[in-house]
The first five atom37 places (N, CA, C, CB, O) and aatype in JSON, in Angstrom:
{
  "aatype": [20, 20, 20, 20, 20, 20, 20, 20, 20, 20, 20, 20, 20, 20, 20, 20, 20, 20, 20, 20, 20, 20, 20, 20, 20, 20, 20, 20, 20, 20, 20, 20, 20, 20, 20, 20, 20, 20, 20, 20, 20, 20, 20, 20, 20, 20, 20, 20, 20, 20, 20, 20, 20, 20, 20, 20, 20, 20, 20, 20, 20, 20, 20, 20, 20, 20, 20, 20, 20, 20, 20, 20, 20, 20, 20, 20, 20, 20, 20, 20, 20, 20, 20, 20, 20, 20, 20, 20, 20, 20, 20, 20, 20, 20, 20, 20, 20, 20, 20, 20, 20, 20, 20, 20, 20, 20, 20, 20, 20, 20, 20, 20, 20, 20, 20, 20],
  "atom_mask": [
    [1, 1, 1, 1, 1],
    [1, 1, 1, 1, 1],
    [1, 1, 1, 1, 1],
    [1, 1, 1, 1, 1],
    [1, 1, 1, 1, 1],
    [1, 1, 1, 1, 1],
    [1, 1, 1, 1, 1],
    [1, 1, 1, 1, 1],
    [1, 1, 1, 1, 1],
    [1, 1, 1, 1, 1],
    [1, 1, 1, 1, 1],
    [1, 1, 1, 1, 1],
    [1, 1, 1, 1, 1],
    [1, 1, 1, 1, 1],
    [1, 1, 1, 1, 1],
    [1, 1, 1, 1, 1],
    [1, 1, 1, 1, 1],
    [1, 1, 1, 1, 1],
    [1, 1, 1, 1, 1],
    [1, 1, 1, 1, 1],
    [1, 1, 1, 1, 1],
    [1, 1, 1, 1, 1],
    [1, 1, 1, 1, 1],
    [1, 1, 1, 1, 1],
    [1, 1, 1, 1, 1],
    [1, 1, 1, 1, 1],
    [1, 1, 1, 1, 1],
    [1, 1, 1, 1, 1],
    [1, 1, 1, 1, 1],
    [1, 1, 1, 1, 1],
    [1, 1, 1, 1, 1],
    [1, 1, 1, 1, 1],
    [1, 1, 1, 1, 1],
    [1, 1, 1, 1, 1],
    [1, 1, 1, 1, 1],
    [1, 1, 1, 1, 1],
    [1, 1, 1, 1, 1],
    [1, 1, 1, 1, 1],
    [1, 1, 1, 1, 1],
    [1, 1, 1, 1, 1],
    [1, 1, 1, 1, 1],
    [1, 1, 1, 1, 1],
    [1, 1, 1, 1, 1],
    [1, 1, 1, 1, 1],
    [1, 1, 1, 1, 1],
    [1, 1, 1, 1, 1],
    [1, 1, 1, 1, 1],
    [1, 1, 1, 1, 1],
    [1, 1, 1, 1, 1],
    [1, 1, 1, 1, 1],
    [1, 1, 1, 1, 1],
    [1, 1, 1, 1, 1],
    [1, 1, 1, 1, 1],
    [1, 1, 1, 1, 1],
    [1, 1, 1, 1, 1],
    [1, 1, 1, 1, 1],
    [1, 1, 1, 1, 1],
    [1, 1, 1, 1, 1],
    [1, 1, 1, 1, 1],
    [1, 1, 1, 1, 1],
    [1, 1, 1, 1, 1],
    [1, 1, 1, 1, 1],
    [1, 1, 1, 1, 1],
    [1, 1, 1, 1, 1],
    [1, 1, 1, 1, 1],
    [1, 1, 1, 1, 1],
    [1, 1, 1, 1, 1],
    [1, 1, 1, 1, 1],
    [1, 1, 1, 1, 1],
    [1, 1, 1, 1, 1],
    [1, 1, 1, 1, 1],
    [1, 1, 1, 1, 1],
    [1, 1, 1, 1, 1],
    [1, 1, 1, 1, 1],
    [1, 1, 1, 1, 1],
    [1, 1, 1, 1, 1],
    [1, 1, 1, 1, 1],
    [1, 1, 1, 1, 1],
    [1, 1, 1, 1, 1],
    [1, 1, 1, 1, 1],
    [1, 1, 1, 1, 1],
    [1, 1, 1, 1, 1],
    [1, 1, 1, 1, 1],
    [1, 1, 1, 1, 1],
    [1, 1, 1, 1, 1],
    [1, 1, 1, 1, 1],
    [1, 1, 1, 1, 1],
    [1, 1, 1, 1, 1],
    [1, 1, 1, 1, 1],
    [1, 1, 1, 1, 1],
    [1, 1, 1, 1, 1],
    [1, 1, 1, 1, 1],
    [1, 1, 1, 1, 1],
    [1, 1, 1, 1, 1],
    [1, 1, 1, 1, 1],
    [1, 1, 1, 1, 1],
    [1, 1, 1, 1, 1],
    [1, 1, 1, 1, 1],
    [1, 1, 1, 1, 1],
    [1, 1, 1, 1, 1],
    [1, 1, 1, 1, 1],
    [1, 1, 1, 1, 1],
    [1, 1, 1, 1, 1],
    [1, 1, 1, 1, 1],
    [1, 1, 1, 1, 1],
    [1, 1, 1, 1, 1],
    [1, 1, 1, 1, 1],
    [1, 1, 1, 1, 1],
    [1, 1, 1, 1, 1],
    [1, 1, 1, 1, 1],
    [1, 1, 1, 1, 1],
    [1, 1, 1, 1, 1],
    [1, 1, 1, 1, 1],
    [1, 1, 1, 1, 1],
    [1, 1, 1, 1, 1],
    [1, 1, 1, 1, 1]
  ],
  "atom_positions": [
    [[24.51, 3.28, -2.36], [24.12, 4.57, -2.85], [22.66, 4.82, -2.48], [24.35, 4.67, -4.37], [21.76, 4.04, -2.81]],
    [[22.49, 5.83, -1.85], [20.68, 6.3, -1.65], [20.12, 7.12, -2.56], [20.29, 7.14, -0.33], [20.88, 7.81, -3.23]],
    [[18.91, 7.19, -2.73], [18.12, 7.67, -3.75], [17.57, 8.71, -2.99], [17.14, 6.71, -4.42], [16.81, 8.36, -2.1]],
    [[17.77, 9.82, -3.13], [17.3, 10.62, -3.09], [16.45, 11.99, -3.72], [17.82, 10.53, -2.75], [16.95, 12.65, -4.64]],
    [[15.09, 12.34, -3.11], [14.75, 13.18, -3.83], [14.1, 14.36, -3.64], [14.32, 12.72, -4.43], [13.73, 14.43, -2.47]],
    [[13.77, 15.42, -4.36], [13.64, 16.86, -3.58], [12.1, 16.77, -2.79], [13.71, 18.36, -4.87], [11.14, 16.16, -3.27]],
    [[12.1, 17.43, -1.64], [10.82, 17.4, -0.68], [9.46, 17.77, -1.41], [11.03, 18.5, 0.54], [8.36, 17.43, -0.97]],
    [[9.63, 18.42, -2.44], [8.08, 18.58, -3.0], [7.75, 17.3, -3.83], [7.86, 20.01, -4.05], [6.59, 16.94, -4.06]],
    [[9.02, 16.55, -4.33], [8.54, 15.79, -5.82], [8.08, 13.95, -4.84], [10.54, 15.68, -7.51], [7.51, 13.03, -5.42]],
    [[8.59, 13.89, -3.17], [8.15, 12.9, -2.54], [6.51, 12.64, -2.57], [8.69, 13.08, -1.29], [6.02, 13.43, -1.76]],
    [[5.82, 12.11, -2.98], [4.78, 11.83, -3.12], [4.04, 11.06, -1.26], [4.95, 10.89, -4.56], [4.52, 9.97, -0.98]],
    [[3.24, 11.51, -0.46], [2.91, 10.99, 0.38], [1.34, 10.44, 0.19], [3.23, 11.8, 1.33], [0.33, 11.13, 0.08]],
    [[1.48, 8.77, 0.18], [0.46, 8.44, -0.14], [0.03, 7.3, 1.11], [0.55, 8.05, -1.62], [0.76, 6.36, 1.44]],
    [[-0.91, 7.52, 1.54], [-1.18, 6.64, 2.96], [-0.41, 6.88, 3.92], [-1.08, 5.23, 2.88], [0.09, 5.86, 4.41]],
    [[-0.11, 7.84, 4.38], [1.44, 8.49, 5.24], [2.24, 7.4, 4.98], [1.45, 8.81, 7.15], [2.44, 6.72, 5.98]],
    [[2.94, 6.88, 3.67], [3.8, 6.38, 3.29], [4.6, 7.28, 2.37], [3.39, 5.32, 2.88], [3.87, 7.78, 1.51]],
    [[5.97, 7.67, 2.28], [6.93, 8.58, 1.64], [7.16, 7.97, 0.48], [8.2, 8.86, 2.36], [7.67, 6.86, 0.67]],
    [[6.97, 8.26, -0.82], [7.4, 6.77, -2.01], [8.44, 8.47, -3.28], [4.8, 5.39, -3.34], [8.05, 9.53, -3.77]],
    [[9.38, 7.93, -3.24], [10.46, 8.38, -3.8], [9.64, 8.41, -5.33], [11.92, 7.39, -3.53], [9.06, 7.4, -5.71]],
    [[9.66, 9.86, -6.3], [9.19, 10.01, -7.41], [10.42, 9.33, -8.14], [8.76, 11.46, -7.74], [10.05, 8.44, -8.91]],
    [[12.01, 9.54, -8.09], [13.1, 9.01, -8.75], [12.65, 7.67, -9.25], [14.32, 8.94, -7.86], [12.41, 7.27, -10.39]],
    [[12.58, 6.92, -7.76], [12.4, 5.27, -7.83], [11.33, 4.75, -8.3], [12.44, 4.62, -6.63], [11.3, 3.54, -8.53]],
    [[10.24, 5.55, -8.52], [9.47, 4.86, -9.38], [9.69, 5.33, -10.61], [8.19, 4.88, -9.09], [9.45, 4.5, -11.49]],
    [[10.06, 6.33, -10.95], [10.46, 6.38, -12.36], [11.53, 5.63, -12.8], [10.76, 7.59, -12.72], [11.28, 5.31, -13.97]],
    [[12.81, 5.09, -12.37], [13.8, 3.77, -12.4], [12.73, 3.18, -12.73], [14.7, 3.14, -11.08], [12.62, 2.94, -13.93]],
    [[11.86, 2.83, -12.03], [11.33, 1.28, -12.23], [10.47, 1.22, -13.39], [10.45, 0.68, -10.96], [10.18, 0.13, -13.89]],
    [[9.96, 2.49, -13.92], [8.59, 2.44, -14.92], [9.8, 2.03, -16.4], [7.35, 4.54, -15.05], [9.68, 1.18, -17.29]],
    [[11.17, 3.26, -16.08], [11.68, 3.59, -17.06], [12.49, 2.18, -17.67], [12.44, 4.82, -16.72], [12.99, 2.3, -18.78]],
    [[12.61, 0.95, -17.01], [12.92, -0.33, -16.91], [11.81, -1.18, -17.81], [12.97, -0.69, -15.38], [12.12, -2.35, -18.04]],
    [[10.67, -0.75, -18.29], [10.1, -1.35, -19.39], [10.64, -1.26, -20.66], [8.98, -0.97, -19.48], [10.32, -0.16, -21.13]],
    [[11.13, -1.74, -21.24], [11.42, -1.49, -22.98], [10.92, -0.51, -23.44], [10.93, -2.47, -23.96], [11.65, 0.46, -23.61]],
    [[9.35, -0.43, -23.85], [8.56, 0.21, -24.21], [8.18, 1.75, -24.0], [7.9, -0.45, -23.96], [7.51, 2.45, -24.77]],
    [[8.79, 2.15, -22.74], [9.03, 3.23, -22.1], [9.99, 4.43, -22.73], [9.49, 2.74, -20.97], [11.17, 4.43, -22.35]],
    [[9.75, 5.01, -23.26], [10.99, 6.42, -23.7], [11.36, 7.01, -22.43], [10.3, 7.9, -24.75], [12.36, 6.92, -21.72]],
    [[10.11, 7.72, -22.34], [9.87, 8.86, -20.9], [9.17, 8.78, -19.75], [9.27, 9.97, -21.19], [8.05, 8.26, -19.81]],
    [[9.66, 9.27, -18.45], [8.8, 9.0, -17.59], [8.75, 10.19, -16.93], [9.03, 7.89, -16.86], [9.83, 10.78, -16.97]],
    [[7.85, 10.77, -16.3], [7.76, 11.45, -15.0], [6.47, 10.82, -13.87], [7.49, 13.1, -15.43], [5.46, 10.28, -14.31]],
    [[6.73, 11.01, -12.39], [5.62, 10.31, -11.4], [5.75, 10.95, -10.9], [5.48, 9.16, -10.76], [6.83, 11.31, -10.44]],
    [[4.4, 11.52, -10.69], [4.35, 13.1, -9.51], [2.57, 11.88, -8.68], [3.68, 15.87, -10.98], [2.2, 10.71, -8.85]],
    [[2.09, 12.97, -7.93], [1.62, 12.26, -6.91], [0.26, 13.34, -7.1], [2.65, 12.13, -5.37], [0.43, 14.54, -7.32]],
    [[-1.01, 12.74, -6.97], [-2.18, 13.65, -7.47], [-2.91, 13.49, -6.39], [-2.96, 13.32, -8.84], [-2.53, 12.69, -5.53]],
    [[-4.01, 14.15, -6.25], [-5.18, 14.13, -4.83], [-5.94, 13.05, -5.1], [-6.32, 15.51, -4.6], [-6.22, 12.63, -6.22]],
    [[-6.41, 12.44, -3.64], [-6.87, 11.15, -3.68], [-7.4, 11.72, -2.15], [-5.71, 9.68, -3.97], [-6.76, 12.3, -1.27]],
    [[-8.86, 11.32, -2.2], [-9.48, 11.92, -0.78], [-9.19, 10.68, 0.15], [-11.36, 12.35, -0.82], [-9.15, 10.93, 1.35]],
    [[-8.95, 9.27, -0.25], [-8.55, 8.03, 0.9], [-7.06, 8.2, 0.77], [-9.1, 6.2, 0.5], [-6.63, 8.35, 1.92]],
    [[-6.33, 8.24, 0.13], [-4.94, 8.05, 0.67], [-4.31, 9.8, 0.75], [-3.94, 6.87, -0.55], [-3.31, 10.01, 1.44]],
    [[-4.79, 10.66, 0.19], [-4.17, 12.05, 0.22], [-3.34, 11.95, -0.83], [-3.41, 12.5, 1.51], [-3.11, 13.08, -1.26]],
    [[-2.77, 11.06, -1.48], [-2.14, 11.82, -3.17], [-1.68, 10.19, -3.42], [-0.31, 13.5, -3.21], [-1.12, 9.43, -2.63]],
    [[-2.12, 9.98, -4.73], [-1.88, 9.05, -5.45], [-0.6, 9.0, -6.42], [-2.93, 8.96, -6.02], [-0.36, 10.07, -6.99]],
    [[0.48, 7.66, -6.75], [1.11, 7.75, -7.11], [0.79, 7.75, -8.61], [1.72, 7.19, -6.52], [0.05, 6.81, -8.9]],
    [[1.24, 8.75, -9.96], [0.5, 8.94, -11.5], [1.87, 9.0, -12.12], [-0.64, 10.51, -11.87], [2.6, 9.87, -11.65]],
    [[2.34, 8.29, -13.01], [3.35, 8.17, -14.17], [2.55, 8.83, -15.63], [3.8, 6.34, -14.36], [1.4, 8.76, -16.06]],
    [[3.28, 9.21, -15.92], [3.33, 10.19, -17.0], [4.03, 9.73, -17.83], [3.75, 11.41, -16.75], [5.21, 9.9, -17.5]],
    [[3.93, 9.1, -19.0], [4.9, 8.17, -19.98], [4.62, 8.29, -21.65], [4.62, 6.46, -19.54], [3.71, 8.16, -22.47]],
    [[5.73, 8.55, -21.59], [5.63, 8.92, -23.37], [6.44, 7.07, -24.04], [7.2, 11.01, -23.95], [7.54, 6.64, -23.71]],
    [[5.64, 6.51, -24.8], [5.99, 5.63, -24.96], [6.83, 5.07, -26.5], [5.01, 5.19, -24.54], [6.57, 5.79, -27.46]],
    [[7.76, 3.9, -26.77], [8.48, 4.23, -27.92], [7.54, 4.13, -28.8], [9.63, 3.46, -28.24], [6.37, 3.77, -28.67]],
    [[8.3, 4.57, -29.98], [7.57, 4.75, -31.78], [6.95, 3.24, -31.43], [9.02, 4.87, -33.69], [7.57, 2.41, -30.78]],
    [[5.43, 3.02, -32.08], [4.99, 1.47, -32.62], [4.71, 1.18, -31.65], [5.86, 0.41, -33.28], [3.71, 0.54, -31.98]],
    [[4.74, 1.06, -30.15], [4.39, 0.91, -28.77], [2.99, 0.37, -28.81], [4.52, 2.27, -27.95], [2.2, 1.07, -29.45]],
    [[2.54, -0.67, -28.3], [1.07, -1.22, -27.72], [0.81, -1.88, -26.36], [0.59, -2.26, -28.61], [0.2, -2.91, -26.07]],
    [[1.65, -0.7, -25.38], [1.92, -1.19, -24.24], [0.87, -0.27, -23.73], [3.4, -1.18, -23.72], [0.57, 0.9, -23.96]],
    [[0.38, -1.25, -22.91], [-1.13, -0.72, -22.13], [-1.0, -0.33, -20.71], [-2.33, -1.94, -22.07], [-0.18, -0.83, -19.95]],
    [[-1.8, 0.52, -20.41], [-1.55, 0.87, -18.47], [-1.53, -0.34, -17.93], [-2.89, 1.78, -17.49], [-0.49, -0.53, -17.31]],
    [[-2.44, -1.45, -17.91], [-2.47, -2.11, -16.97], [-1.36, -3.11, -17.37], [-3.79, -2.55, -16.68], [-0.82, -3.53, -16.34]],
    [[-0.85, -3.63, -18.45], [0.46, -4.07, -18.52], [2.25, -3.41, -18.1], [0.33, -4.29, -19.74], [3.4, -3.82, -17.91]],
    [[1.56, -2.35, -18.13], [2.89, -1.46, -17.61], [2.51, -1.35, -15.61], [2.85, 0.65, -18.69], [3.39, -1.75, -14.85]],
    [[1.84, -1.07, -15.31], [1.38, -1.5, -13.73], [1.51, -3.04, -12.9], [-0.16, -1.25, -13.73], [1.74, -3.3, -11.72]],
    [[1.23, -3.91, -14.13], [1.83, -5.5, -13.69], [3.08, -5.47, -14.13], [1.09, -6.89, -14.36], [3.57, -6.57, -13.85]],
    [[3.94, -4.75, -14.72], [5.62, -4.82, -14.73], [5.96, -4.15, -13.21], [6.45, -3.74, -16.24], [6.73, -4.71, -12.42]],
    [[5.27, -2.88, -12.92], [5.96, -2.54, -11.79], [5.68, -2.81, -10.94], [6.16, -1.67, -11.55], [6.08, -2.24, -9.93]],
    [[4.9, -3.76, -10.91], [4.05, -4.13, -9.75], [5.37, -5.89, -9.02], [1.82, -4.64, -10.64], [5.33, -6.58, -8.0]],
    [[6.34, -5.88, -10.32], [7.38, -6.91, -9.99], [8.62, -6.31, -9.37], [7.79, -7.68, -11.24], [9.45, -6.89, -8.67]],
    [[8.61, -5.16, -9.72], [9.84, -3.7, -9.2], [10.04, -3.32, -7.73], [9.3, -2.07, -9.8], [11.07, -3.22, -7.06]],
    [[8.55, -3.11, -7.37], [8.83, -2.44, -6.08], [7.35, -2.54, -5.33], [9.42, -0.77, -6.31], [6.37, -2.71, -6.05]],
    [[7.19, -2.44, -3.83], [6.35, -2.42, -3.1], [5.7, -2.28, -3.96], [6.3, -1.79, -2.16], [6.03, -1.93, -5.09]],
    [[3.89, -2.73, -3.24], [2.75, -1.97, -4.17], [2.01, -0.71, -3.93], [1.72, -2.77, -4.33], [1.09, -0.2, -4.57]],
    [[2.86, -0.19, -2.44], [2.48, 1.07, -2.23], [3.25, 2.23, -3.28], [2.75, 1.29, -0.73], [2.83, 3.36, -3.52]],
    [[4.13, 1.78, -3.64], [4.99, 2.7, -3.99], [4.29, 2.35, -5.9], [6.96, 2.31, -3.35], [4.72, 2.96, -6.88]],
    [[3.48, 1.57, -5.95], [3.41, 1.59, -7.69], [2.44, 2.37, -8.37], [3.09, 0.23, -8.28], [1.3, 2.39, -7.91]],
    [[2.79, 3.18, -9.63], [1.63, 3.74, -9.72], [-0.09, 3.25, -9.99], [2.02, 4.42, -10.51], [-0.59, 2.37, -10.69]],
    [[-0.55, 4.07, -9.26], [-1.97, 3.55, -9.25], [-2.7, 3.69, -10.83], [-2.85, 4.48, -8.05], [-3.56, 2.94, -11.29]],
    [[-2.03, 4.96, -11.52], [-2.7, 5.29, -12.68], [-1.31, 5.73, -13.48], [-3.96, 6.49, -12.47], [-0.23, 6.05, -13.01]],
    [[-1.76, 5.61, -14.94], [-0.81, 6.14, -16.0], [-1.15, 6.78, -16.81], [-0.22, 5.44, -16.62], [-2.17, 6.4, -17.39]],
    [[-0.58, 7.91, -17.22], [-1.46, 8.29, -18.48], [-0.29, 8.83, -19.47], [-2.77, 9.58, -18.12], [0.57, 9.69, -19.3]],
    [[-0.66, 7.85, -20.79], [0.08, 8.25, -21.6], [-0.13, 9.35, -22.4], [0.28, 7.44, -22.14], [-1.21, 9.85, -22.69]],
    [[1.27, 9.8, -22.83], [1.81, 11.34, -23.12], [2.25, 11.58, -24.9], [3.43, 11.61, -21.98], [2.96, 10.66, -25.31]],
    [[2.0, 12.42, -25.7], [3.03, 12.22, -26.46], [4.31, 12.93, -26.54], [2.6, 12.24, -27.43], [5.06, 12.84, -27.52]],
    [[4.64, 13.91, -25.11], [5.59, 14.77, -24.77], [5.1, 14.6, -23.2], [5.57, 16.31, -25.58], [4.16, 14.07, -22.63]],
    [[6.54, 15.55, -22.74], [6.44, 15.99, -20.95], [6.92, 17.36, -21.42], [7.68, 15.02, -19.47], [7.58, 17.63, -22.42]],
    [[6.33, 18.33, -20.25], [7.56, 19.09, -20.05], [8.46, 19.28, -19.89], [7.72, 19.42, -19.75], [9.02, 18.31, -19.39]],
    [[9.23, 20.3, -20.09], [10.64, 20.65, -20.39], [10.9, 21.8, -20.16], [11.05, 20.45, -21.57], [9.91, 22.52, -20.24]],
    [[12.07, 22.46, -19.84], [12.62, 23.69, -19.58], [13.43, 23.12, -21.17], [13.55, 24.07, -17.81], [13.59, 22.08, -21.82]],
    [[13.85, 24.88, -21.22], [14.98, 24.77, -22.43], [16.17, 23.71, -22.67], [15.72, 25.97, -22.36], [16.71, 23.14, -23.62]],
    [[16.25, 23.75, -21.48], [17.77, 22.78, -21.4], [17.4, 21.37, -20.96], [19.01, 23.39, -20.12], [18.2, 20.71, -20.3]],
    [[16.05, 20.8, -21.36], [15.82, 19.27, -21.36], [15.02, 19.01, -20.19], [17.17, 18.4, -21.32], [14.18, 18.11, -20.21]],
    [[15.31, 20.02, -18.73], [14.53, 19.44, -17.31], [13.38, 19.07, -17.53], [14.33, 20.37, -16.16], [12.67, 19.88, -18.13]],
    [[12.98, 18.2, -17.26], [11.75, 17.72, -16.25], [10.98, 19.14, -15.77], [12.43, 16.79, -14.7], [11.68, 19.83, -15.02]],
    [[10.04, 19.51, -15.99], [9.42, 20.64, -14.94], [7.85, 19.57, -14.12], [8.72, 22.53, -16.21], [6.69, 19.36, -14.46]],
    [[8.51, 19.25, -13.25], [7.36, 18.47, -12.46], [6.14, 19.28, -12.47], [7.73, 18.17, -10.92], [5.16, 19.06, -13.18]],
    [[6.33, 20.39, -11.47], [5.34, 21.36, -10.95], [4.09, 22.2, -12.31], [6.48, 22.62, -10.15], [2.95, 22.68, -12.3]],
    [[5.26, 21.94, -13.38], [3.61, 22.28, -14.67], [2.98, 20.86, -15.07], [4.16, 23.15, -16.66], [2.01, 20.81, -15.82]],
    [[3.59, 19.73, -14.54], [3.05, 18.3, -14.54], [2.09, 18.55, -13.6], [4.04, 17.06, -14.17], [1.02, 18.97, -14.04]],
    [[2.25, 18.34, -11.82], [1.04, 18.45, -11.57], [0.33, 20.01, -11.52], [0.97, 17.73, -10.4], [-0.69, 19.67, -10.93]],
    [[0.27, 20.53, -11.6], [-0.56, 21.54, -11.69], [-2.18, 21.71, -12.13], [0.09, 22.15, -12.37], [-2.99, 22.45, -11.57]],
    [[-2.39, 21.05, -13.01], [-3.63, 20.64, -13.63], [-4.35, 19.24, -12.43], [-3.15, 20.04, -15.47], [-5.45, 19.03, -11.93]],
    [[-3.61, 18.86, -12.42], [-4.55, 17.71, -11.5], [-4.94, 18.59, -10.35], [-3.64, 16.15, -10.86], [-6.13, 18.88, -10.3]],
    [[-3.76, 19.28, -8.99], [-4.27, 20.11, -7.93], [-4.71, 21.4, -7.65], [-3.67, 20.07, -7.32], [-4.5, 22.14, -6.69]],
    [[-5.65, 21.59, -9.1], [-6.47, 23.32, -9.14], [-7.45, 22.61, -7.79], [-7.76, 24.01, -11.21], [-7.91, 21.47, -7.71]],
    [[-7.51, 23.45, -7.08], [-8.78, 23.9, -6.38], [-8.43, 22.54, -5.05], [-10.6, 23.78, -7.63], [-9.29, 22.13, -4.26]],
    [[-7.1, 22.08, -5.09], [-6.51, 21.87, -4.09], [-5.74, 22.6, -2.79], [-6.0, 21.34, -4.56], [-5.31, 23.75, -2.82]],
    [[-5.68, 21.83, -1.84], [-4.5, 22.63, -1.15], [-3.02, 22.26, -1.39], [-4.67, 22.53, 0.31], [-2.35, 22.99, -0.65]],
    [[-2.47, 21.69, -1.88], [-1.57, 21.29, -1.96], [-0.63, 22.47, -2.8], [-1.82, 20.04, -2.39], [-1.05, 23.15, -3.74]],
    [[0.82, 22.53, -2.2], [1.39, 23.94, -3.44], [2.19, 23.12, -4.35], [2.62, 25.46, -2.73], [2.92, 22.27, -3.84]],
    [[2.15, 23.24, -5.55], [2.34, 22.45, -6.56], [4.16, 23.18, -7.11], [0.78, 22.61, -7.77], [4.87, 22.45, -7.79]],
    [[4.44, 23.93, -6.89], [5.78, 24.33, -6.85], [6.74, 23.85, -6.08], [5.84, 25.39, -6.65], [7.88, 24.31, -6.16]]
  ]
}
């Protein structure tokens, strides 16, 4: 089965293609993890950095850099996120979606990048 995912939510970081799905599999593979979203932010050496977005369970004392040495056992280290920042919600459309594009939006003001 291939993983596939839509052309805006591919994150290109070091002209390397790193699938937003597959790193969210892999973040969402911590216990500690409720929610995930990984969208890809501006980075003037690589052109967009890989950023997880994680709402973590009730009682949780799981730290970025312990959640970065879990995925850092998951998958390439190009593909891991470089940064995390925990959430106590994501966006949502009415019916539960994910809205990536009001995820990054705030990181690429006064970028070129189109965030839709």
């Amino acid at each position: 089965m291939a993983i596939s995912d839509r052309k805006k939510d591919v994150i290109i970081s070091g002209g390397e293609n790193v699938s937003s799905i597959e790193v969210e599999d892999a973040v969402f593979g911590h216990p500690e993890v409720n929610e995930v979203a990984v969208i890809g932010v501006p980075d003037e050496k690589w052109g967009e950095l890989v950023m997880a977005l994680v709402v973590k369970s009730p009682g949780s004392t799981l730290t970025e850099d312990e959640l970065i040495a879990y995925v850092k056992t998951k998958l390439a280290g190009y593909k891991c996120p470089k940064r995390i920042e925990f959430r106590s919600e994501l966006a949502r459309t009415a019916t539960g979606k994910l809205q990536k594009f009001k995820l990054r939006e705030p990181y690429w003001v006064g970028h070129t990048r189109q965030v839709n």
